[in-house]
N, C-alpha and C positions, 0 to 999 in steps of 0.2 A: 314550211308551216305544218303541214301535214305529217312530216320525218321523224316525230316525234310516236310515239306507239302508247299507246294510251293504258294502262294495266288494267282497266275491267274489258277490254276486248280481246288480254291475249289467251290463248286457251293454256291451259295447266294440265296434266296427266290426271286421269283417275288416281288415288291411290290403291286400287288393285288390281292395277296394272302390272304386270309382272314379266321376265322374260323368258321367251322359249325356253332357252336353254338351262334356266334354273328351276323349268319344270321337267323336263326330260332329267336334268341330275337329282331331284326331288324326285322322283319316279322312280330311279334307277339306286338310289338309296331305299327307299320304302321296301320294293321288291327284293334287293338283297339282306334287310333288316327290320323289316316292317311284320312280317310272321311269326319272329320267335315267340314262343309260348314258353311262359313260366313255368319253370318245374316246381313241382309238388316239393316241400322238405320230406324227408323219410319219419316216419311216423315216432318210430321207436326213438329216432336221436333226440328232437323236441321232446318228448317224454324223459328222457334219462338229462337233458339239461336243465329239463324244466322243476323235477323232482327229484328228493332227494334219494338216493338208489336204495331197495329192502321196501318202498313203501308201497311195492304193485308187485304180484306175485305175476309169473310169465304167463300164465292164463288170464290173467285180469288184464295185461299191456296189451296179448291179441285179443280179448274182446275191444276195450278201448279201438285200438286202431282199427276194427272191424268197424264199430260204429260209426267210427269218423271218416273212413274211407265210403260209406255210404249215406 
């Protein structure tokens, strides 16, 4: 009678439950890839794609890229 198991009595996992092990290799990825820092594109290239060439005289692209690097 009793052999039966009743479903609001059985217990269910948390869903953030998680396992060791796939936190130790989530760990072990982050720290081998988790710090890359984005490089800067180079100033001058965005400029000479972005614009048509002759329309910034080479004193004008280093002021520009002065500006924009600060």
């Amino acid at each position: 009678m009793n052999a039966q198991t009743h479903l609001m009595y059985t217990r269910t996992f948390h869903p953030l439950r998680v396992n060791v092990d796939a936190i130790h290799a989530l760990a072990l990825w982050l720290k081998a890839n988790g710090s890359r820092q984005i490089r800067q594109p180079e100033l001058r290239s965005v400029m000479s794609e972005r614009y048509p060439a002759g329309l910034f005289t080479e004193d004008e692209v280093q002021a520009l890229c002065d500006l924009l690097k600060n």
